[in-house]
C-alpha positions as CSV (number, residue, x, y, z in Angstrom):
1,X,-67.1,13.9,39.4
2,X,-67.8,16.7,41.8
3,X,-64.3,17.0,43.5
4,X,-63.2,18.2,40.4
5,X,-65.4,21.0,40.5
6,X,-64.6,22.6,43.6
7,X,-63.7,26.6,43.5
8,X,-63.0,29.0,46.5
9,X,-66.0,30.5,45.9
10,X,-68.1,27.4,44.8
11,X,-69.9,29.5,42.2
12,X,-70.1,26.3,39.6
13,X,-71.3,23.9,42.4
14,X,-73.8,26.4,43.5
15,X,-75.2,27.1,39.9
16,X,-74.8,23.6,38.7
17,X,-77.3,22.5,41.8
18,X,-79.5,25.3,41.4
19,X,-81.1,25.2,37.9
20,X,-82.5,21.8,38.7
21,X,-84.9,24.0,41.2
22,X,-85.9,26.3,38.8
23,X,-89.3,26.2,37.9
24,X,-90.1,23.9,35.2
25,X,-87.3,22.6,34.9
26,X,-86.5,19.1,33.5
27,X,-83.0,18.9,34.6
28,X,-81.5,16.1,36.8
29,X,-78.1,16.1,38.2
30,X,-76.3,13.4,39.5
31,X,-73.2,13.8,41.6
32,X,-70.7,11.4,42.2
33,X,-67.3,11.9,45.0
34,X,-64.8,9.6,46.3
35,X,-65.4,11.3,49.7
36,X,-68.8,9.9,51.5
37,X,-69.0,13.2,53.2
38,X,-67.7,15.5,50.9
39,X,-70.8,17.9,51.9
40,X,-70.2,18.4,54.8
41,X,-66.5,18.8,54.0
42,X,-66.6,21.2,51.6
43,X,-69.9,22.7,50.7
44,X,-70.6,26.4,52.0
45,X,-74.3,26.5,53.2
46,X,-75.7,27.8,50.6
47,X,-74.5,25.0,48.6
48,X,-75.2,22.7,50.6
49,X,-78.9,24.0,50.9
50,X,-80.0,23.2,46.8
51,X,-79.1,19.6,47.6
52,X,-82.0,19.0,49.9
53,X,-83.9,21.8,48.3
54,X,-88.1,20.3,48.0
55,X,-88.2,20.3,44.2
56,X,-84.6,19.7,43.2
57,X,-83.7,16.5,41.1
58,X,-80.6,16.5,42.2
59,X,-79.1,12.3,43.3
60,X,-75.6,12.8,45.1
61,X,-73.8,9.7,45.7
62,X,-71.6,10.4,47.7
63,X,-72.6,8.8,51.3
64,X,-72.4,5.5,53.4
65,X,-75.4,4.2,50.6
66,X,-72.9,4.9,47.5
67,X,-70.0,3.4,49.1
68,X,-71.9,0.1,49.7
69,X,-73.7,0.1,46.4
70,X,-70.6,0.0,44.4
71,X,-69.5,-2.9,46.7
72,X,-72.2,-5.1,46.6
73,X,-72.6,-4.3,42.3
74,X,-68.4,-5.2,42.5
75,X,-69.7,-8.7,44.5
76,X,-72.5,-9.4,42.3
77,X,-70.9,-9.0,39.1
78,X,-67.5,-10.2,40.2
79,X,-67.5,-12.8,43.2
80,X,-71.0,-14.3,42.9
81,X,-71.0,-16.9,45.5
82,X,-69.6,-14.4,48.1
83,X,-72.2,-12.1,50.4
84,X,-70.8,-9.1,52.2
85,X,-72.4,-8.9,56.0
86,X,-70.5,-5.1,56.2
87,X,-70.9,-1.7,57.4
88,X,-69.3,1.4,56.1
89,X,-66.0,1.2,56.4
90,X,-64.3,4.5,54.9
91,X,-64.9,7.5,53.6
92,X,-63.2,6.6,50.6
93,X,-65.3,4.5,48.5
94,X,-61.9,2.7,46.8
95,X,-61.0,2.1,50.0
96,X,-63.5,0.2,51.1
97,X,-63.3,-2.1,48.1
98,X,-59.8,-2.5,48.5
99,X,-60.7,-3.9,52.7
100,X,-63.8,-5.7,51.0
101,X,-61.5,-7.5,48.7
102,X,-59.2,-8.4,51.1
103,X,-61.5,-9.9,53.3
104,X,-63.0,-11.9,50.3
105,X,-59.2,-13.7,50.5
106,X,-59.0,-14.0,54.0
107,X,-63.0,-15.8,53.9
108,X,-62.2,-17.9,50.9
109,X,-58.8,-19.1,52.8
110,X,-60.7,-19.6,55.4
111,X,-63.6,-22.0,54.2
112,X,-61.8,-24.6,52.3
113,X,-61.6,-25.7,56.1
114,X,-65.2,-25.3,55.9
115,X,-68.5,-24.5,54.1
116,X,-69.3,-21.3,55.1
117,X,-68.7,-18.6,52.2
118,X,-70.2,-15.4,54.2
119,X,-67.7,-12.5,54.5
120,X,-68.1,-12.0,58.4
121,X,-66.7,-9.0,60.3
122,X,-64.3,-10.9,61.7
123,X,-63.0,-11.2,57.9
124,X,-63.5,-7.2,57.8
125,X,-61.5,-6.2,61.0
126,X,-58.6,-8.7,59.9
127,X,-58.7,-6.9,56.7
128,X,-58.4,-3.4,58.0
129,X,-55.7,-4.3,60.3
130,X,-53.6,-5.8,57.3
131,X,-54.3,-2.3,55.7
132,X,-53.6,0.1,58.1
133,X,-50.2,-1.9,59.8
134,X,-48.0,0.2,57.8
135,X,-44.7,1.4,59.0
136,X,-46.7,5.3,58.5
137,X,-49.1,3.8,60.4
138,X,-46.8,2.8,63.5
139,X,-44.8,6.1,63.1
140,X,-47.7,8.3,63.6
141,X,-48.8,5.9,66.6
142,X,-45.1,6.1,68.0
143,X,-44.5,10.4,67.7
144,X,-44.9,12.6,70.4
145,X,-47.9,14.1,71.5
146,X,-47.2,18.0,69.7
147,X,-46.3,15.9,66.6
148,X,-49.8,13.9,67.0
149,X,-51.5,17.1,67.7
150,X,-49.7,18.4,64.5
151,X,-51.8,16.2,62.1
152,X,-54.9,16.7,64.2
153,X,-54.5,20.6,63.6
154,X,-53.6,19.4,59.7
155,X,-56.5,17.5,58.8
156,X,-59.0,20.1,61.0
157,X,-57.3,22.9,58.7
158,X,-57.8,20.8,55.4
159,X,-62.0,20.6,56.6
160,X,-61.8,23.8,57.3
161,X,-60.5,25.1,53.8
162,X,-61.6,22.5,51.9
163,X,-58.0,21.4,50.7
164,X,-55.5,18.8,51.0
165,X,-52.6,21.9,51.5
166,X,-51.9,24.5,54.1
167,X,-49.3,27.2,55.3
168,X,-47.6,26.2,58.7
169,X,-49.3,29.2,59.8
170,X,-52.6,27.5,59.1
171,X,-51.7,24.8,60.9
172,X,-49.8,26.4,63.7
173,X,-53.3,28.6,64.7
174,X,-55.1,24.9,64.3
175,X,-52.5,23.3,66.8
176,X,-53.1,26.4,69.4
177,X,-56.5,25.4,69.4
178,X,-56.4,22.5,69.5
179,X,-53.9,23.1,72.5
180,X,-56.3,25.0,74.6
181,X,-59.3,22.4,74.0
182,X,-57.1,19.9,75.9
183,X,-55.3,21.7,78.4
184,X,-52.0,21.1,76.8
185,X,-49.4,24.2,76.9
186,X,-49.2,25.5,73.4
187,X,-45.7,25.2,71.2
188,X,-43.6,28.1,70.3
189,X,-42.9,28.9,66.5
190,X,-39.3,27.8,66.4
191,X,-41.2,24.1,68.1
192,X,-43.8,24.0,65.8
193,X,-41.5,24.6,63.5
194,X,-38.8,21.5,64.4
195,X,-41.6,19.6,65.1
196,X,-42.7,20.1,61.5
197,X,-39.1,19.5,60.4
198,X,-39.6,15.8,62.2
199,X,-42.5,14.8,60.5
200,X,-41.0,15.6,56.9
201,X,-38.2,13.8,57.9
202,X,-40.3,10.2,58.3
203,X,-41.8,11.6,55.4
204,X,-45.1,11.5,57.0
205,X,-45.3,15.0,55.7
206,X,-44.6,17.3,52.7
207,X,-43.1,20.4,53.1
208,X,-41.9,23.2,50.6
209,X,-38.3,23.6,50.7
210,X,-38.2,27.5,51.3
211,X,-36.6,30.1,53.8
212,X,-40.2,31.9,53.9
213,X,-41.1,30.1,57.3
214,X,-44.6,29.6,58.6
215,X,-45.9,30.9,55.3
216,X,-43.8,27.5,53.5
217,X,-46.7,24.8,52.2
218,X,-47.2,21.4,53.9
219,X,-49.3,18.7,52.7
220,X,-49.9,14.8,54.0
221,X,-47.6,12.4,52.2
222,X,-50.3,9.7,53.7
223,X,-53.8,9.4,53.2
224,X,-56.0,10.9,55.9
225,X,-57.9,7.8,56.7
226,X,-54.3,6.5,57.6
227,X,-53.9,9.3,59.7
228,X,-57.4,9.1,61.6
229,X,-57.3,5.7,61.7
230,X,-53.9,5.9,63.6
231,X,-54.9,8.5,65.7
232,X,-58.3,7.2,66.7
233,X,-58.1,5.9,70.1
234,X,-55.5,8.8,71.1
């Protein structure tokens, strides 16, 4: 399970990847993450470089083929008379078994008005839509622009460091950025700050109870699929 294996300086990843490449060696690693892109996420380059490395035996599951492998093994051995017509749908791979099961419910309501048993994506998108409808969901879509920016500059911190937590510093110099990419006019401290205080408040956020400021911890109370999924045509 490589997400559990993850340090600051990535020194077990980077070994663990590397003996396979050594000359002679017999060794094959195979890598499993809950993230299809973890990667790209996480991985410092030189990392990242012993997984496509010429003569490394190295199989990481961990992308869009993963995701739909454990789907359609979850089908076969579960829901035999059921075929998947799908693409990849999150970066999760639970996730996606969660929508795929859903839409197994929605196609098997749907054909005892007919004989058709093939999970369509019509079956998909109505399955998403039942998951992400959530009153988090319809918060995030309903806040104001700083506070949508806010969880833009969160999850850009969290690819940057390669963690699910930040300072509101951290985030604060994300939503500056972010800021000047788009034209906006960028928040003041004491803003960022209440507009912080607003999202912990519809608990959309987690934040430290402490009087030490922009170095206090905040961390989503959400998933960050729910996040970009709300976000994604803002």
């Amino acid at each position: 399970q490589l997400d559990l294996l993850w340090t600051r300086k990535q020194n077990v990843m980077y070994n663990l990847f590397d003996w396979p490449s050594q000359k002679h060696s017999k060794l094959i690693i195979l890598a499993i993450a809950n993230t299809m892109d973890l990667p790209e996420r996480i991985m410092m380059n030189r990392v990242a470089s012993r997984l496509v490395c010429p003569s490394s035996n190295i199989i990481m599951l961990g992308n869009e083929e993963y995701g739909l492998n454990i789907v359609c093994l979850r089908v076969l051995l579960n829901m035999c008379n059921v075929y998947f017509q799908v693409a990849a749908l999150s970066g999760d791979a639970r996730r996606c078994l969660d929508i795929c099961r859903r839409a197994t419910e929605i196609c098997e309501f749907a054909s005892q008005k007919n004989t058709s048993r093939i999970v369509r994506m019509a079956h998909i998108t109505e399955a998403i839509d039942e998951m992400f409808s959530s009153p988090y969901i319809n918060a995030i879509r309903s806040a104001s622009l700083h506070e949508q920016v806010f969880l833009k500059a969160i999850l850009a911190e969290f690819r940057r460091a390669g963690v699910e937590e930040a300072t509101l510093q951290q985030v604060y110099h994300q939503h500056v950025a972010l800021c000047r990419i788009e034209g906006m006019q960028s928040p003041t401290v004491s803003e960022i700050m209440a507009v912080c205080s607003r999202l912990g408040a519809c608990r959309l956020l987690l934040v430290e109870s402490s009087n030490k400021y922009l170095h206090m911890r905040v961390r989503l109370n959400i998933s960050q699929d729910d996040v970009m999924y709300a976000l994604k045509d803002e």
